[in-house]
N, CA, C and O of each residue as an XYZ file, in Angstrom:
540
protein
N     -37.392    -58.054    -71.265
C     -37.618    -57.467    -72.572
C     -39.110    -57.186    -72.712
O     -39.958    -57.991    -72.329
N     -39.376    -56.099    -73.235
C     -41.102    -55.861    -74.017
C     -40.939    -55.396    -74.908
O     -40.015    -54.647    -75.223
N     -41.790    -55.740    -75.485
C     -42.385    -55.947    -76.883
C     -43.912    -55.350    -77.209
O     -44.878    -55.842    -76.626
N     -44.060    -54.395    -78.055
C     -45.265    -54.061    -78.542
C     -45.748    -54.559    -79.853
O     -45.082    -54.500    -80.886
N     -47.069    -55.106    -79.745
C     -47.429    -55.250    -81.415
C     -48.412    -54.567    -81.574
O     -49.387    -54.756    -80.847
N     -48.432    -53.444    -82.709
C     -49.545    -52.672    -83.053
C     -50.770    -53.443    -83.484
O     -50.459    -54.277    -84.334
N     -52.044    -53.448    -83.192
C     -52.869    -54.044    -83.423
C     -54.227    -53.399    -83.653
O     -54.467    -52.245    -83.297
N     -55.262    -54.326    -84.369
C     -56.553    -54.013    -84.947
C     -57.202    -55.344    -84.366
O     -56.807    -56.428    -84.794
N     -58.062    -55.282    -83.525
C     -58.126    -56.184    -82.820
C     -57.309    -57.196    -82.279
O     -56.743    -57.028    -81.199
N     -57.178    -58.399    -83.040
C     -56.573    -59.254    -82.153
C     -55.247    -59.606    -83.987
O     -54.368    -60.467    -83.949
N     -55.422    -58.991    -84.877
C     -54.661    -58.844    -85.604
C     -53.701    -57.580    -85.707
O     -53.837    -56.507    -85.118
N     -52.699    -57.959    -86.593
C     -51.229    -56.839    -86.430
C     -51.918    -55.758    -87.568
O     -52.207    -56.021    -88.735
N     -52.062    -54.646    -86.954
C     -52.137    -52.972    -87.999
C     -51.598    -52.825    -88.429
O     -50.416    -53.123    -88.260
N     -52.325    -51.957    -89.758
C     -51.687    -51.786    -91.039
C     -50.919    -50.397    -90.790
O     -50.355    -50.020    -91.818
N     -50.764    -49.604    -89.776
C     -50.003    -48.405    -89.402
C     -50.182    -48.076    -87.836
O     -51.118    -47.938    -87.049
N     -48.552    -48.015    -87.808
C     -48.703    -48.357    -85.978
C     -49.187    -46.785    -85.525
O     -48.841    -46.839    -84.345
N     -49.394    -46.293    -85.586
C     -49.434    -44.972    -85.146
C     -50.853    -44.842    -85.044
O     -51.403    -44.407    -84.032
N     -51.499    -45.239    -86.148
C     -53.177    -45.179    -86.502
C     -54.028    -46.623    -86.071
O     -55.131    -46.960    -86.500
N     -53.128    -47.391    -85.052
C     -53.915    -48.753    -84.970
C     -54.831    -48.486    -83.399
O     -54.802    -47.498    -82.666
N     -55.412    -49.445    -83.291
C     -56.407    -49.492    -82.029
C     -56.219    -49.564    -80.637
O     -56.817    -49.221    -79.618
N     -54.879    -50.293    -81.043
C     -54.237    -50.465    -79.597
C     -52.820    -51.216    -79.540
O     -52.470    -51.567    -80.667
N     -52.067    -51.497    -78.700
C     -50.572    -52.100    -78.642
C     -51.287    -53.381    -77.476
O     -51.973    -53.388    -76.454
N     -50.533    -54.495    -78.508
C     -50.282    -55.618    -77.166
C     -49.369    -55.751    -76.436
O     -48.445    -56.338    -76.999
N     -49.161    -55.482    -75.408
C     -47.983    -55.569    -74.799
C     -47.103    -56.562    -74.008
O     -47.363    -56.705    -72.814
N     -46.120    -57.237    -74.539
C     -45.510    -58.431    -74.080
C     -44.806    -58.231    -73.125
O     -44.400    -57.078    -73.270
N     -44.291    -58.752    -71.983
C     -43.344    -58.867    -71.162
C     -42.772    -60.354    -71.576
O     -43.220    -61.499    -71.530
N     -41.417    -59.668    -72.048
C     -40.402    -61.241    -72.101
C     -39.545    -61.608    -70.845
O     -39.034    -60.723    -70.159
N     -39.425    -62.725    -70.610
C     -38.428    -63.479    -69.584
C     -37.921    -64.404    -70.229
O     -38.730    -64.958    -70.973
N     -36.515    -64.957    -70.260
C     -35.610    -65.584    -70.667
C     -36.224    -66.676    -71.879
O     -36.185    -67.903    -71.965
N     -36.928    -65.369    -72.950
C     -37.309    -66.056    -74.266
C     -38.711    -66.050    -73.667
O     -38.932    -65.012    -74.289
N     -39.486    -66.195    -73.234
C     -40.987    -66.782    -72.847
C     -41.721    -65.542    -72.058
O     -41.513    -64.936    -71.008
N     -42.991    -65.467    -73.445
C     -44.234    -63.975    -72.618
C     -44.450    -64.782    -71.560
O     -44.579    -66.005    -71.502
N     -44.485    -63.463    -70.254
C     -44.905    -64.178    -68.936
C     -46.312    -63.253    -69.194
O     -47.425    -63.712    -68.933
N     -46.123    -62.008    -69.693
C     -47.218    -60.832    -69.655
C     -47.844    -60.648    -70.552
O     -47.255    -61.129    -71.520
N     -49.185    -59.998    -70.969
C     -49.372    -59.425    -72.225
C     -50.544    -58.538    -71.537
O     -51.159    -58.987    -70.570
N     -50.774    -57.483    -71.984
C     -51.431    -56.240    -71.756
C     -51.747    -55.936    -73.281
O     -51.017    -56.017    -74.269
N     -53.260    -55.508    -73.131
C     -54.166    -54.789    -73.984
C     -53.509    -52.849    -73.868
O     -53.872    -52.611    -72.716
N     -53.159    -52.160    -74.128
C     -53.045    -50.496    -74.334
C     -53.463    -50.122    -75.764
O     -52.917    -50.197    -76.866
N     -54.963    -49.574    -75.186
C     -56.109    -48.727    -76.597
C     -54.708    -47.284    -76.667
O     -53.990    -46.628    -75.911
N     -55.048    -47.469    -78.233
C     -54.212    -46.153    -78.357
C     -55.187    -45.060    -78.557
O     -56.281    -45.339    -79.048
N     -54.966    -44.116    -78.301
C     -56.459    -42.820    -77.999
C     -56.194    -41.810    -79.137
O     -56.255    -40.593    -78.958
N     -55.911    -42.359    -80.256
C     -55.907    -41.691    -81.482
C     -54.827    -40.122    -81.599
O     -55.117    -38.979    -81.951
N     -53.598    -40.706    -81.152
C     -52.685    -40.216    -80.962
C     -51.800    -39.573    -82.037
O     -51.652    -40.364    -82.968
N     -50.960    -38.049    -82.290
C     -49.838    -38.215    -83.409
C     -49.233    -39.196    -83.666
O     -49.332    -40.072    -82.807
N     -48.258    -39.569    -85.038
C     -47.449    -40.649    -84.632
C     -46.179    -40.266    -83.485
O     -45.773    -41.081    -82.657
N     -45.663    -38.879    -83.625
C     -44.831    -38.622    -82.659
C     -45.581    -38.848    -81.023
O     -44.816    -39.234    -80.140
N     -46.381    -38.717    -80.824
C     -46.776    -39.088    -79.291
C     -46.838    -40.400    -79.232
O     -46.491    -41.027    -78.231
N     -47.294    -40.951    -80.320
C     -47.436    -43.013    -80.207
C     -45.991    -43.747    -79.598
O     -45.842    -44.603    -78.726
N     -44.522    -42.656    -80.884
C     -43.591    -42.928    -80.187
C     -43.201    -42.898    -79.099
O     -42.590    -43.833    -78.583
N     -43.539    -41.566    -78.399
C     -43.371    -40.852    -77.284
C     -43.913    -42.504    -75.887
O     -43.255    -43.086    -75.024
N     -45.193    -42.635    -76.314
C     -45.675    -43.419    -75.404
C     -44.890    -44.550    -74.891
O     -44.649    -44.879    -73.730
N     -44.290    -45.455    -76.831
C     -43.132    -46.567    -76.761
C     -42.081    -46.492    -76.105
O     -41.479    -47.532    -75.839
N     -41.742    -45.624    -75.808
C     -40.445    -44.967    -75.660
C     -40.673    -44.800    -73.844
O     -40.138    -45.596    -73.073
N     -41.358    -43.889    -73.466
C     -42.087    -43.751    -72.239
C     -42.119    -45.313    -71.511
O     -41.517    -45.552    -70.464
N     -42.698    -46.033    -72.045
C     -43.278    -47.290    -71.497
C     -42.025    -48.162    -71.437
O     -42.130    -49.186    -70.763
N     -40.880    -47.923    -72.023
C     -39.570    -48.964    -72.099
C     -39.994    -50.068    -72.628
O     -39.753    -51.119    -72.035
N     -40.567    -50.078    -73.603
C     -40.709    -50.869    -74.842
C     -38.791    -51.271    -75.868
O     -37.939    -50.432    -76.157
N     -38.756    -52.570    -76.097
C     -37.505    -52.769    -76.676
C     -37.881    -53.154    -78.067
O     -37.115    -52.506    -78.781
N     -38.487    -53.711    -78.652
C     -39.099    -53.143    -79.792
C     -40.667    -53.226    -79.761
O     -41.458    -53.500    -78.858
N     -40.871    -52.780    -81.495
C     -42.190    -52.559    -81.722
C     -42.625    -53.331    -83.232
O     -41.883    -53.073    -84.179
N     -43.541    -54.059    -83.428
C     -44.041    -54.922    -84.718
C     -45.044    -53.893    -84.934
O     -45.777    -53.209    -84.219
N     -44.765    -54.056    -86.452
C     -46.674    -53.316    -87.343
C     -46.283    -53.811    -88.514
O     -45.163    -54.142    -88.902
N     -47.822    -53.837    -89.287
C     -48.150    -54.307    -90.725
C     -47.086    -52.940    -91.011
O     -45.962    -53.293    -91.366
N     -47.261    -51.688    -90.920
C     -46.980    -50.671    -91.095
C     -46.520    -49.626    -90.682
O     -47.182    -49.289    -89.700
N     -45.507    -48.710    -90.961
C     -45.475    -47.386    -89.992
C     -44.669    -46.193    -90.479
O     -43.632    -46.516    -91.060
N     -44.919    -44.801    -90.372
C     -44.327    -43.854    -91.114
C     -42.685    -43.646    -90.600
O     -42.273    -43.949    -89.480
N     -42.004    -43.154    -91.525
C     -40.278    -43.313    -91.384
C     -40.101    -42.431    -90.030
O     -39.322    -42.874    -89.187
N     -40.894    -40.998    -89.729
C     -40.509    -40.625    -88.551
C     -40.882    -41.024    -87.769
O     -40.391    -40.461    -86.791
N     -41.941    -42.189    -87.329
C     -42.313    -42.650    -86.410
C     -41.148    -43.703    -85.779
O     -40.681    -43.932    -84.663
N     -40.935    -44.260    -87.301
C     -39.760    -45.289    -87.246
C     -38.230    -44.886    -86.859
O     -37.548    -45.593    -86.117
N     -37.818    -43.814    -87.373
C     -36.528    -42.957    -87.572
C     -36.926    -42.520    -85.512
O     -35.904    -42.815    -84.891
N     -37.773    -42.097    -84.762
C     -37.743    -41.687    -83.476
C     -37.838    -42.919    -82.657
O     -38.236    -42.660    -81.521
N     -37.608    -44.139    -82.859
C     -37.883    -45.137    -82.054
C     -36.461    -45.280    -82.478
O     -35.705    -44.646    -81.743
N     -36.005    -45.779    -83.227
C     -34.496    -45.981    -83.767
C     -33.338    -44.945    -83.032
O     -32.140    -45.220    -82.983
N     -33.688    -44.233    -82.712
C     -32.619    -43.015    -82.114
C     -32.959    -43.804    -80.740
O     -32.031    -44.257    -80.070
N     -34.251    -43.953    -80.349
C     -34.070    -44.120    -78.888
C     -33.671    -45.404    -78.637
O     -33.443    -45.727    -77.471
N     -33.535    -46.275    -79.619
C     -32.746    -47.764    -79.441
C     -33.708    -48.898    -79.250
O     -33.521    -49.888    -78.543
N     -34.620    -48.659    -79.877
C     -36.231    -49.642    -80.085
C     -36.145    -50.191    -81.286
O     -36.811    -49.503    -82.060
N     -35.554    -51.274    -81.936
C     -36.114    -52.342    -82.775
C     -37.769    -51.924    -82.926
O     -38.746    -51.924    -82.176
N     -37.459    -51.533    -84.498
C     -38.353    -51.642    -85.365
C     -38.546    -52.600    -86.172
O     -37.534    -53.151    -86.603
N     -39.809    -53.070    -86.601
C     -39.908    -54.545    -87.387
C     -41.442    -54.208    -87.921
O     -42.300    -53.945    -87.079
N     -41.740    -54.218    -89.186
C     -42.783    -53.619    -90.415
C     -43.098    -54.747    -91.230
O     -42.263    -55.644    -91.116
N     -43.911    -54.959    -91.912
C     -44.536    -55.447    -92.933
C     -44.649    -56.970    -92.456
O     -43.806    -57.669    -93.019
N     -45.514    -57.700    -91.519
C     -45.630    -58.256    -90.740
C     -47.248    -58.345    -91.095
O     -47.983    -57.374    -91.275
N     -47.670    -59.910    -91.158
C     -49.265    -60.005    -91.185
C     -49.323    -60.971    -90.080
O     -48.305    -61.640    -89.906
N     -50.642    -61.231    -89.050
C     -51.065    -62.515    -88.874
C     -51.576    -62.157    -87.385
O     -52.179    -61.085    -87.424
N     -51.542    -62.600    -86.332
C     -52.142    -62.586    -84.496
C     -50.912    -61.948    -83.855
O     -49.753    -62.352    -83.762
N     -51.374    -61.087    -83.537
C     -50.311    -60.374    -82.629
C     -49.380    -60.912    -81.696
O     -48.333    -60.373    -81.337
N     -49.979    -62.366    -81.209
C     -49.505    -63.517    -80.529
C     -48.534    -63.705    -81.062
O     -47.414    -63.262    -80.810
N     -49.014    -64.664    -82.180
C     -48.106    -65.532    -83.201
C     -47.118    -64.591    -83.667
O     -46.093    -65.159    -84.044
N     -47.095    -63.276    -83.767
C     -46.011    -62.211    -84.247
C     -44.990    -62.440    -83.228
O     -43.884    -62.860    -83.566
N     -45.270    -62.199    -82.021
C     -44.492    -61.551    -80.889
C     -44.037    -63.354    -80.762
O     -42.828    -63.583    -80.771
N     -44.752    -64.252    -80.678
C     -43.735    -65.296    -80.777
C     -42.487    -65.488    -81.858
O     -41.369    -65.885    -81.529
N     -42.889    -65.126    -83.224
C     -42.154    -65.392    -84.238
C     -40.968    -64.728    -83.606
O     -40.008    -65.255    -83.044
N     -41.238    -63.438    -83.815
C     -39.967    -62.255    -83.299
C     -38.823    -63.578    -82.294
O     -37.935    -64.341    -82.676
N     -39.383    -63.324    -81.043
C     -38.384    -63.873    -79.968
C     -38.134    -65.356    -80.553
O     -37.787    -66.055    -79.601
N     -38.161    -65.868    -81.359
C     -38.182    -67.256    -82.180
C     -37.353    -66.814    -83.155
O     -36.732    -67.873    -83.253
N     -36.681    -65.899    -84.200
C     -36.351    -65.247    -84.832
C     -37.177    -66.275    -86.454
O     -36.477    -66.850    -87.287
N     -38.628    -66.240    -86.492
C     -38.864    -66.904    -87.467
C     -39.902    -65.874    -88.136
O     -40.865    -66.199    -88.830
N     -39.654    -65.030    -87.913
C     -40.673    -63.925    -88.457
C     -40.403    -63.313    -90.067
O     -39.487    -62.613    -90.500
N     -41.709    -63.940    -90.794
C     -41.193    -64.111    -92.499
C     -42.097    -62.578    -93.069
O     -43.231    -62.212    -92.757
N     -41.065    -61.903    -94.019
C     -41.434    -61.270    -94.473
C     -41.394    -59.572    -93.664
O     -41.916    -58.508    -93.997
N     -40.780    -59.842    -92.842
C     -40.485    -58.832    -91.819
C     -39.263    -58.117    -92.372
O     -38.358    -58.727    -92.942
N     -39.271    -56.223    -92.103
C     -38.777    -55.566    -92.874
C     -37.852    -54.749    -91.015
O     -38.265    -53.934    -90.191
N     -36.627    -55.501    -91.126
C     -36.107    -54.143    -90.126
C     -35.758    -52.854    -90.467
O     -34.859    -52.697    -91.293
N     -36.345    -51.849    -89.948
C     -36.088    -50.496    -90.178
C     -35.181    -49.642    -89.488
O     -34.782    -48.633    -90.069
N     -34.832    -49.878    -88.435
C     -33.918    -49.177    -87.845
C     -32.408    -49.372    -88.518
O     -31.895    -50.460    -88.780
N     -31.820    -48.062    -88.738
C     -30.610    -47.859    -89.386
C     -29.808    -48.035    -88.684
O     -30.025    -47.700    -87.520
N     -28.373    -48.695    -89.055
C     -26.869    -48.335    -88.782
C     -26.695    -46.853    -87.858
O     -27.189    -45.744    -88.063
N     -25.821    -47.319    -86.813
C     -25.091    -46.272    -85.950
C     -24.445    -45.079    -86.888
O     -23.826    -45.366    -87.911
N     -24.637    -43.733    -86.462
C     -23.873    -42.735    -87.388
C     -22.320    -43.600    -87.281
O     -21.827    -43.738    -88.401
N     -21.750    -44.002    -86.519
C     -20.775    -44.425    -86.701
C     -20.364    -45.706    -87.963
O     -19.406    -45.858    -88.721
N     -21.496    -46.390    -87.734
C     -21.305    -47.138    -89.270
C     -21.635    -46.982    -90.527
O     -21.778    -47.838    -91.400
N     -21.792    -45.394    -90.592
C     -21.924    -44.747    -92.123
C     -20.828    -43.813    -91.749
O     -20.176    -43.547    -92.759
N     -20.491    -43.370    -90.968
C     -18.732    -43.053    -90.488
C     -17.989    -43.720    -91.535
O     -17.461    -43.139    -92.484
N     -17.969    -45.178    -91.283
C     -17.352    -46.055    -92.139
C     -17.436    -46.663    -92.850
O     -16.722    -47.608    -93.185
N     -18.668    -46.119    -93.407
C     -18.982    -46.816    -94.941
C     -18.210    -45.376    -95.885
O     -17.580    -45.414    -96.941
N     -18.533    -44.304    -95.094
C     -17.834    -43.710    -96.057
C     -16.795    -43.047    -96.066
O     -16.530    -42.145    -96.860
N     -15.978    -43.529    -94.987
C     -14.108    -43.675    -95.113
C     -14.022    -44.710    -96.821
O     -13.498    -44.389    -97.888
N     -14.769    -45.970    -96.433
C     -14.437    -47.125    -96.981
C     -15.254    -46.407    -98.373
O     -14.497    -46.549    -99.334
N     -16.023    -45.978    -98.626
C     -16.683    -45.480   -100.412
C     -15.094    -44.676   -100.600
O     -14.213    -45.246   -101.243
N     -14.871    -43.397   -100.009
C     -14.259    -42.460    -99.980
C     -12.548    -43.270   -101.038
O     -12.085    -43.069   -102.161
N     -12.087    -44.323    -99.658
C     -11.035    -44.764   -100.454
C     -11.074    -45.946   -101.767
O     -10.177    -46.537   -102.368
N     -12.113    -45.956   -101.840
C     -12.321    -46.762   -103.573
C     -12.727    -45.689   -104.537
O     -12.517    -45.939   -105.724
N     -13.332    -44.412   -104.202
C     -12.955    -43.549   -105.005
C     -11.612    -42.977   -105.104
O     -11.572    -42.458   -106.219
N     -10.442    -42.798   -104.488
C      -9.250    -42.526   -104.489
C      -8.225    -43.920   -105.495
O      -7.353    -43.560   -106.285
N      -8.517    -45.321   -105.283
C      -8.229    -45.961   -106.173
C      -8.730    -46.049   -107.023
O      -8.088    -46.757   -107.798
N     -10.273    -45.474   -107.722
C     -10.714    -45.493   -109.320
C      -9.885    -44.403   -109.514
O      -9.088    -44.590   -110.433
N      -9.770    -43.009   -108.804
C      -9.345    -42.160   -109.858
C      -7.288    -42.289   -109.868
O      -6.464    -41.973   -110.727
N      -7.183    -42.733   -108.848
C      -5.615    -43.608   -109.334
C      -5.455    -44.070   -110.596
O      -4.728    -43.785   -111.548
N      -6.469    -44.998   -110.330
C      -6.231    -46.009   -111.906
C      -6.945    -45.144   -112.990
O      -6.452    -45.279   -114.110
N      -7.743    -44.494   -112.923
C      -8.386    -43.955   -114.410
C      -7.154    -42.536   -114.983
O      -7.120    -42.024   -116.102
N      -6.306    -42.223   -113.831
C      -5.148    -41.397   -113.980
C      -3.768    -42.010   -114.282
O      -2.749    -41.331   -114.410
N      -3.825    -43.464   -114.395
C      -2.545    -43.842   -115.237
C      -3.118    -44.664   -115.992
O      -2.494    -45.718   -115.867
N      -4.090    -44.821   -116.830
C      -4.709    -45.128   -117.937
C      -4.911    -44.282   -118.762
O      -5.495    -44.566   -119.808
C-alpha cells in the first residue's frame, strides 16, 4: 500500500494541490517500511492528480483539497481523506491505525450505489403517493 500526505514542511497542507510537497509512505502488512520526500513543482490540481495516480498511490491525506481534484482520484480508486491537522507522520500512522480524528472521507459511492439509492427513493415515492391516493 502507499500513501501520500500533502505537506508544508514537515506538517499536513492546507490544499493538496498547492502544498510543497507529498510524503510518501510505503505500507507493508500495516507498518511504513518507506517514506520519500516528492517537492511538488507548483503543479494544476489536475496534474497533482495525474502524478497520484501515475505514482500508484492508494490514498491521499490533506488539511485540504478542491472537489475535482478529489472527484479525479475517486474515479481512479484512491481514498481520499481531508480536513486532517498535525505531522505528516503521525497522519499516515493514524490512517493505517484507523484513529484519524476529524478526518472527512470524500470519495463517493459507486454509480452503482446511487443506482440503488434511487430504485430504493423511487419506491417510497410510489408508496407516499399510494397512500396520499386513498386518503
Amino acid at each position: 500500500m502507499k500513501v501520500a500526505v500533502a505537506c508544508e514542511g514537515m506538517g499536513v497542507s492546507h490544499h493538496a494541490a498547492q502544498c510543497a510537497s507529498f510524503m510518501c509512505y510505503t505500507v507493508e502488512k500495516g507498518i511504513i517500511t518507506d517514506c520519500r520526500n516528492l517537492p511538488n513543482m507548483g503543479v494544476t490540481s489536475h496534474d497533482a492528480a495525474q502524478l497520484v495516480k501515475d505514482l500508484g498511490f492508494d490514498a491521499l491525506i490533506a488539511g485540504g483539497i478542491d472537489m475535482d481534484m478529489a472527484n479525479e482520484l475517486c474515479y481512479a480508486g484512491i481514498e481520499v481523506v481531508a480536513g486532517v491537522e498535525g505531522t505528516a507522520r503521525e497522519v499516515a500512522e493514524a490512517y493505517l491505525n484507523h484513529t484519524l480524528m476529524g478526518a472527512a472521507e470524500l470519495c463517493h459511492a459507486s454509480q452503482e450505489d446511487f443506482a440503488d439509492e434511487r430504485d430504493i427513493d423511487a419506491a417510497f415515492d410510489r408508496i407516499y403517493r399510494d397512500l396520499e391516493s386513498t386518503v
